[in-house]
ZAMARGU-4260 file (C-alpha; in steps of 0.2 Angstrom, whole numbers, plus 5000, padded with zeros to 4 digits):
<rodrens>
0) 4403/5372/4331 | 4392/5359/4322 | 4388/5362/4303 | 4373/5354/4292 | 4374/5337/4293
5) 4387/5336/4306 | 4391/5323/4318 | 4403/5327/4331 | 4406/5313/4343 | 4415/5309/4359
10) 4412/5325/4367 | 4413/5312/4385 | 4411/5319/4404 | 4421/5309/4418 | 4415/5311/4436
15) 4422/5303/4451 | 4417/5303/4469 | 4428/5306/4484 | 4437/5293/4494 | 4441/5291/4510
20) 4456/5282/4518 | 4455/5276/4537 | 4462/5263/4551 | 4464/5261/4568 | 4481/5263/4580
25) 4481/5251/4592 | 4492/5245/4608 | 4500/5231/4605 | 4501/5224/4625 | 4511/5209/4620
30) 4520/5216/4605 | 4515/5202/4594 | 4507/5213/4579 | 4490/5207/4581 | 4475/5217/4588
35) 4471/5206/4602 | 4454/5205/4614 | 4458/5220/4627 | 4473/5230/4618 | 4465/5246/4619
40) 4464/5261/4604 | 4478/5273/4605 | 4471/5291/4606 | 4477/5308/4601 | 4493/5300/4589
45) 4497/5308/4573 | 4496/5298/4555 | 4502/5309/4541 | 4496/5307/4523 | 4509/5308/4507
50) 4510/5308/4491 | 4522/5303/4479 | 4533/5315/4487 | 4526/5328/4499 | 4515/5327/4514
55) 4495/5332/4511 | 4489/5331/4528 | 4487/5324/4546 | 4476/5313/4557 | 4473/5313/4574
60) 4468/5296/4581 | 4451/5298/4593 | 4448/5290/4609 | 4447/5274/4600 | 4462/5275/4590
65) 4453/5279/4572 | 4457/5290/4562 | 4451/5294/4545 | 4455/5306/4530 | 4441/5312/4520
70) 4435/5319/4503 | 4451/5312/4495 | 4455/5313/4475 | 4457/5296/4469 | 4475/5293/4467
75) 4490/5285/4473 | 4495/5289/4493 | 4503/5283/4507 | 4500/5283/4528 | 4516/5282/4541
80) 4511/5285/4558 | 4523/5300/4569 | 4532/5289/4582 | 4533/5296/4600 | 4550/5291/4608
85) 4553/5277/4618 | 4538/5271/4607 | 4541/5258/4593 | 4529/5248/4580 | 4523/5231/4579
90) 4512/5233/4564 | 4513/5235/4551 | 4530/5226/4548 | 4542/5225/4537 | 4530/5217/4521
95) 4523/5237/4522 | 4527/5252/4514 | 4544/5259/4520 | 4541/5278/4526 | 4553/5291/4525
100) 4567/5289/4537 | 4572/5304/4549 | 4558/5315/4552 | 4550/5302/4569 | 4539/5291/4558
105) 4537/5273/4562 | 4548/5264/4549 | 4533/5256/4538 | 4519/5262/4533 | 4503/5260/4520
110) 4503/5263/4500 | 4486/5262/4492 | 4478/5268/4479 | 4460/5275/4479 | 4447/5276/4467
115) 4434/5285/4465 | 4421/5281/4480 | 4432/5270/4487 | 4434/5268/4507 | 4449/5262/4512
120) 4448/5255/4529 | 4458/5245/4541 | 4476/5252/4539 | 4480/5251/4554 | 4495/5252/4566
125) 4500/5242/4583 | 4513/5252/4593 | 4522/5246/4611 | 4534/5251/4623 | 4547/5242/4632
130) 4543/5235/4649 | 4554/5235/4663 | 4557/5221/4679 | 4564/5228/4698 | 4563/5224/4714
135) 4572/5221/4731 | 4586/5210/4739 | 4587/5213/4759 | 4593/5206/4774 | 4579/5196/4783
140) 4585/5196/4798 | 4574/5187/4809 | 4571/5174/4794 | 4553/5178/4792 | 4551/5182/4775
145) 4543/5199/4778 | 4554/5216/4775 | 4552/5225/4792 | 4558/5244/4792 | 4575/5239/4801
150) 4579/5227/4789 | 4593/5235/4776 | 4594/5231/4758 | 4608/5220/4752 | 4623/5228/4740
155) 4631/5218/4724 | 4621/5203/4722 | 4617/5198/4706 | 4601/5192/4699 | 4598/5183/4682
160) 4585/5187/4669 | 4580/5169/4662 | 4567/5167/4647 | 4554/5151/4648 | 4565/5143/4638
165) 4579/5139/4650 | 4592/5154/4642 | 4600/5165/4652 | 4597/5184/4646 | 4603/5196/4655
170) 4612/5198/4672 | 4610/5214/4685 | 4619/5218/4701 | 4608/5227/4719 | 4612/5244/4722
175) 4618/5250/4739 | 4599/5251/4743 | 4597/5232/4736 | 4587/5239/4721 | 4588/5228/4704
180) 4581/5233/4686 | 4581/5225/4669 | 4576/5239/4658 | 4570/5239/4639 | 4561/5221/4641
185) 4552/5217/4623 | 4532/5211/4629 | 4535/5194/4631 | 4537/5180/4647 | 4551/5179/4660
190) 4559/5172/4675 | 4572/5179/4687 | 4580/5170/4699 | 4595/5178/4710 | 4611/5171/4711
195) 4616/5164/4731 | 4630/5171/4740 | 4641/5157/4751 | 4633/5152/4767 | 4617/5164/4763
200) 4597/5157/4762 | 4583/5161/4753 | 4568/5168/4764 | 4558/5175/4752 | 4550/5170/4739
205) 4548/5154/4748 | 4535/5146/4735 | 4532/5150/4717 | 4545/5147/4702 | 4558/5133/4705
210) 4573/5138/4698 | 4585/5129/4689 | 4596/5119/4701 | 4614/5116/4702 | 4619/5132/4695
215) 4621/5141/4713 | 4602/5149/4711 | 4591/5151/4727 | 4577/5139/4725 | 4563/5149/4721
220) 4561/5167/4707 | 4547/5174/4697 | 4539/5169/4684 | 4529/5185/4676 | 4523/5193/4660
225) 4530/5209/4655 | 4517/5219/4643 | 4521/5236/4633 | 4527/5249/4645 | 4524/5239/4660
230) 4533/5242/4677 | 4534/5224/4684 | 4540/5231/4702 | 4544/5222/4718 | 4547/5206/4714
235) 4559/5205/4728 | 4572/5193/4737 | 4574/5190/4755 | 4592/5183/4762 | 4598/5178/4779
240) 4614/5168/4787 | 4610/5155/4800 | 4615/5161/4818 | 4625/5154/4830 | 4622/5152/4850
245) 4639/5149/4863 | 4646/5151/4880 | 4655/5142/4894 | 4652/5131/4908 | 4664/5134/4922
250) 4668/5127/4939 | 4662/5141/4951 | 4675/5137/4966 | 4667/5149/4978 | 4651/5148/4970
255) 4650/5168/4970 | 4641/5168/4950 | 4660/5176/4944 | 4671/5168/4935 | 4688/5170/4940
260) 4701/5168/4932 | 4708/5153/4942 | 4693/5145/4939 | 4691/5130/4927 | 4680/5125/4914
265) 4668/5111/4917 | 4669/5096/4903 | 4655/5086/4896 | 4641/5094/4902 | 4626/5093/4893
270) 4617/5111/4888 | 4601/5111/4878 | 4592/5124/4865 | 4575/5125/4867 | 4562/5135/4856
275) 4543/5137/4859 | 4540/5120/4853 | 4551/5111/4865 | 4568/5105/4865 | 4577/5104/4849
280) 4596/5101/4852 | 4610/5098/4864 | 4627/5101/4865 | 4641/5095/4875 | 4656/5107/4882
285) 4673/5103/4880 | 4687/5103/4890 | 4688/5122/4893 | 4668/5120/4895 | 4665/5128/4878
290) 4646/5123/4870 | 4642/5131/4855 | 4625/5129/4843 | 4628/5132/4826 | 4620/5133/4809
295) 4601/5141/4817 | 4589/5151/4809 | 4586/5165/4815 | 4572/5163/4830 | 4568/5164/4848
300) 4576/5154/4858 | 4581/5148/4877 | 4598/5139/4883 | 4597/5128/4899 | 4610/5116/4906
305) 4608/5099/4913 | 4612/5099/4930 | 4621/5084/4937 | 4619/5075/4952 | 4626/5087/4967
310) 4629/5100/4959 | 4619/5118/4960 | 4619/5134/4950 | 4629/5150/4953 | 4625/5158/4937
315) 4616/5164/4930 | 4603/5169/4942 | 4587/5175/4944 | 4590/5189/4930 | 4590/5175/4916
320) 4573/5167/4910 | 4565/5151/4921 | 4570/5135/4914 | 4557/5121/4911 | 4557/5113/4929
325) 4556/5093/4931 | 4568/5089/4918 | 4586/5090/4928 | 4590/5107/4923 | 4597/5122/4932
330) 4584/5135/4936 | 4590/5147/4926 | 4593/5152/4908 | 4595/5160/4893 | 4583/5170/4884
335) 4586/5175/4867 | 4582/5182/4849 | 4594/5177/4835 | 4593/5189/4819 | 4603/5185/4803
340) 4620/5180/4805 | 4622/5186/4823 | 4634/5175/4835 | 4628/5176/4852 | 4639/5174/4865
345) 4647/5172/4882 | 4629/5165/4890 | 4639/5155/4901 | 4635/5145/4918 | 4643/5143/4934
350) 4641/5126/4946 | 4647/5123/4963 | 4647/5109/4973 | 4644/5109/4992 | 4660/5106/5003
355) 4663/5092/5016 | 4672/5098/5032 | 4679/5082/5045 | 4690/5078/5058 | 4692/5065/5074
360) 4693/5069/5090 | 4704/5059/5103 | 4711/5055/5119 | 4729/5060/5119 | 4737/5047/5133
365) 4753/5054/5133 | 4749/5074/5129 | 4760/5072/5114 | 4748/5081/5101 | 4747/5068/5091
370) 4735/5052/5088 | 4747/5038/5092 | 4741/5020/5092 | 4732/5011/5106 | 4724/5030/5110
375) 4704/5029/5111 | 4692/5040/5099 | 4680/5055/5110 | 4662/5051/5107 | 4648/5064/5110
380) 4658/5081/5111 | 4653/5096/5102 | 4662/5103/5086 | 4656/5120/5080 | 4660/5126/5063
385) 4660/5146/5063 | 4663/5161/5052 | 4680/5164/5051 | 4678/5181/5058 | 4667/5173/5072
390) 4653/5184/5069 | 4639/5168/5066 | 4638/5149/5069 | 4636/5140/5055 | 4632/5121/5061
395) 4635/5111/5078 | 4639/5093/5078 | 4644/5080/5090 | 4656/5067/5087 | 4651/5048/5084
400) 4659/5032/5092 | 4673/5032/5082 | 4675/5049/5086 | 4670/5058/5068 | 4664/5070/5065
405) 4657/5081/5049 | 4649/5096/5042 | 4643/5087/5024 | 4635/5105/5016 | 4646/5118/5020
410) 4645/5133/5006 | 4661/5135/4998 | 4668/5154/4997 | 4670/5157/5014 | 4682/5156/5027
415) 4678/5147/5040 | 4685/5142/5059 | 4681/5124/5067 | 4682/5124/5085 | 4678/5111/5099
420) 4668/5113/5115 | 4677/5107/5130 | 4670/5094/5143 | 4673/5099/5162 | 4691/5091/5167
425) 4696/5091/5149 | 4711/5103/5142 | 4717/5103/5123 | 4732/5095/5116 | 4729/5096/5096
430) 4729/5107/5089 | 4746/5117/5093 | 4748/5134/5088 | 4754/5138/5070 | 4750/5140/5052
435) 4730/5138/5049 | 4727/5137/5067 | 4717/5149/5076 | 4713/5155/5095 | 4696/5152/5094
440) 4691/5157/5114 | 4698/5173/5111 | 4687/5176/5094 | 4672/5169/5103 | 4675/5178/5120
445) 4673/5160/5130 | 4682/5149/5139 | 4671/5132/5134 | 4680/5135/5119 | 4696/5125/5117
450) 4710/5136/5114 | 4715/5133/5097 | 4705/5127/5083 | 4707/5126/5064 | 4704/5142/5050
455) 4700/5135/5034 | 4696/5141/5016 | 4684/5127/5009 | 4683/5128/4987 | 4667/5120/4978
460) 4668/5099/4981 | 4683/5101/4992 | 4684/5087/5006 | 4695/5093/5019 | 4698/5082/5032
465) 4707/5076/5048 | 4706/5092/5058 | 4709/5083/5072 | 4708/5087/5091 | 4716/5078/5106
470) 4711/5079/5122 | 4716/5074/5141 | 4709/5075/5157 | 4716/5080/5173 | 4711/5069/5187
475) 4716/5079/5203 | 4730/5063/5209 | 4746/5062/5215 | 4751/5057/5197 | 4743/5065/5183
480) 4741/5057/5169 | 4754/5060/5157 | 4765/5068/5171 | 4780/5057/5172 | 4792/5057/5186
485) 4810/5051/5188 | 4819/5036/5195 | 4833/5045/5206 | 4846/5030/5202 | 4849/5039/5186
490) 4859/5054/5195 | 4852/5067/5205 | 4839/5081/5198 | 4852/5095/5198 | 4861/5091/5183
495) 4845/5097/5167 | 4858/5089/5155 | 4856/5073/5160 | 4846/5057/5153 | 4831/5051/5165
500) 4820/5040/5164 | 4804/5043/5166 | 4789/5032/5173 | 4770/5039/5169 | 4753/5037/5177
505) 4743/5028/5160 | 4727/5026/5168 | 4726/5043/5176 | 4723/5031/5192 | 4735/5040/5203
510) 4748/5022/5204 | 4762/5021/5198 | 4763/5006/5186 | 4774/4994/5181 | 4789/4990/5170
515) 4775/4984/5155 | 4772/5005/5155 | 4791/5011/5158 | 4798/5018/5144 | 4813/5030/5139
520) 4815/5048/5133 | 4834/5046/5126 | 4838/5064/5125 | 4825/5073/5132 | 4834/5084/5149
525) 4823/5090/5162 | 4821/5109/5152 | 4810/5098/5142 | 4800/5087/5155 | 4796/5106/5161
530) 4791/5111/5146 | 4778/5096/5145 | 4758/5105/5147 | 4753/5110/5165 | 4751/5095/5178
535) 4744/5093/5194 | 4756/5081/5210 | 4772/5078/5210
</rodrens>
């Protein structure tokens, strides 16, 4: 109420206009708490508005991460975002406003205060989550570097989680399905790199991050990037064992592709690995004809032995894989796929040598069955070597001037009978019945046969020799040669006790010669001269 003459003063009005408060949320892909070029906006997150002491109201972040709270009374306020689990903040950090603890708020926050008009902008947040590294170990078993479907993961090898600054981390070990994981990885740069079991290899990665050396590492890992909430998958190992290739050479006496047990191993031959390149080792067997290729990676490969000079193959035959041919080796080998710390065995190889079957034949003077000296050798007669059951002829030969003869290529394995062709006028005195001799014209059904002849048993590279025969002839005389009569000044005939001497027809000439061809039988009776082979005279 004004009265005359009154001045009333400082009746003032205040106005203000409303603020506004706003910012961004964004994700913080490296975790570093700067917005970066291509760290996107975080949509639909909550920030909450407070006061001194309560909260006034929520936000609700668009598809570019702003949010904004309008038509605000200047005044004093504060902004913490809502935290979503397994999310955490980068910005802002700890030179921020500390925001209530226990109700899922990001530990800092904004305090401002607003005037009137004002718009303040740019509080912003930059949120991440942690990123994780897996992948694989298996057993490469054919070395190749590539994870077939058959190929198994490997259990309880450990792999190391390096930083780029040369520190060890963290350490994981492979499931039973080879699988690895490094969970809760802040944003950041890394390397892993597996540890190497004893007498394993690295197939994979074969290029890429060298890791450190000396410390039992395979040579190569990863070198990656993790970013917030990224799943670095499949960086994966690949491990194999070299392989190893053996077998036997062995001395195939009867040359049937069996080894039996009496059957020796063959030393110092040579047998070579090959691959599709060409050759690309050797190795020599030992006394028990063990060869043996170690330390090889796992591959496609072929075995072939060297042969040596006379010898041939029994095994194995025509079921293994053809062997390069003008290079000395057997015709046969060994084809073969070696996976991851496979031995292959037992591809083994059986030689034989031909046998050499020989004898002489001669002219038995004095009928006595054996080759005495002064009696000649029988040129040009027949020797047949048979089967020893006579049912097929394997080879004919006559004998030579000195009255040889040989079968130089006989197969070994078989029995065999070696019998001699008689010439007209000639009978057998050698061989004699006994032990390894048999009646060869009554196998063969012929009287050209001489009766008796030898049954033999030949082994790989045996010589067997001086199967002999001795002949005479019957030359239709008074005296035949070696028929001896007496001289009767020795006592008559009738006492077969007595001691005679006895004078012989050498020459088969029919005369009785002279004192240069007498000789005596001390102790042979007349029972025995009877018992000399059949004769013709007197």
């Amino acid at each position: 109420t004004l009265i005359s003459n009154e001045v009333d003063e400082d009746n003032d009005f205040g106005n203000y206009r409303q603020s506004m408060k706003s910012g961004y949320k964004w994700h913080d892909l490296n975790a570093d708490g700067v917005w970066d070029a291509g760290e996107p906006g975080l949509e639909n997150w909550v920030i909450e508005l407070w006061d001194a002491g309560s909260k006034l109201a929520e936000a609700t972040t668009d598809t570019n991460g702003y949010y904004a709270f309008m038509n605000l009374v200047p005044g004093d306020y504060v902004v913490c975002e809502q935290l979503p689990d397994d999310w955490f903040q980068s910005y802002p950090d700890d030179t921020g406003f500390a925001c209530p603890t226990g109700i899922g708020l990001g530990e800092y926050g904004y305090s401002f205060t607003l005037i009137s008009g004002q718009h303040e902008e740019d509080n912003n947040f930059g949120n991440w989550q942690y990123g994780r590294k897996s992948g694989y170990k298996w057993h490469d078993l054919d070395a190749d570097g590539e994870w077939d479907a058959d190929e198994p993961g490997l259990k309880d090898w450990v792999v190391e989680l390096w930083d780029t600054s040369g520190n060890k981390l963290d350490t994981d070990k492979t499931s039973s399905t080879g699988y690895y994981l490094f969970r809760d990885l802040v944003p950041g740069d890394y390397v892993v790199c597996e540890q190497l079991q004893a007498e394993w290899h690295q197939s994979y990665p074969n290029s890429g991050f060298e890791c450190p050396p000396g410390l039992g590492l395979g040579e190569y890992g990863y070198s990656f990037t993790v970013t917030s909430g990224q799943r670095h998958s499949h960086n994966d190992f690949g491990n194999f064992q070299y392989a190893k290739k053996s077998g036997y050479k062995w001395h195939d006496l009867n040359a049937d592709g069996v080894w039996g047990a009496d059957e020796p191993g063959l030393e110092e031959w040579v047998v070579e690995l090959w691959d599709a390149g060409g050759k690309i080792d050797e190795a020599m067997t030992n006394a028990d004809g063990y060869y043996e290729f170690a330390d090889l990676k796992p591959g496609d490969y072929v075995a072939c032995e060297q042969l040596q000079a006379d010898w041939f193959q029994s095994f194995p035959g025509d079921t293994g894989v053809l062997c390069p041919i003008g290079l000395g080796l057997g015709e046969y080998g060994y084809s073969f796929s070696l996976n991851s710390g496979q031995h292959e065995q037992d591809n083994n190889f059986g030689n034989w040598q031909y046998a050499t079957k020989s004898g002489y034949k001669f002219k038995d003077l004095n009928v006595n069955s054996v080759w005495d000296a002064g009696e000649p050798p029988l040129s040009m007669w027949e020797i047949e070597l048979w089967k020893a059951d006579g049912s097929q002829m394997v080879g004919s030969t006559l004998t030579g001037a000195d009255g040889y003869y040989e079968f130089d290529m006989v197969m070994p394995g078989t029995a065999y009978l070696v019998c001699e062709v008689l010439m007209d006028g000639w009978y057998q005195s050698a061989p004699v019945s006994g032990d390894g001799i048999e009646n060869c014209r009554a196998l063969l059904g012929d009287a050209k046969y001489g009766e008796y002849g030898y049954a033999i048993n030949l082994n790989s590279g045996d010589v067997h020799e001086h199967n002999d025969f001795g002949n005479y002839q019957d030359i239709g005389c008074t005296y035949t040669q070696g028929y001896w009569k007496t001289h009767s000044k020795y006592g008559p005939a009738s006492k077969p006790d007595a001691t005679w001497e006895l004078i012989g027809d050498w020459d088969g000439d029919g005369i009785e010669e002279g004192p240069d061809e007498e000789f005596f039988l001390s102790g042979m009776s007349w029972i025995d001269v009877m018992k000399s082979p059949p004769k013709k005279g007197n």
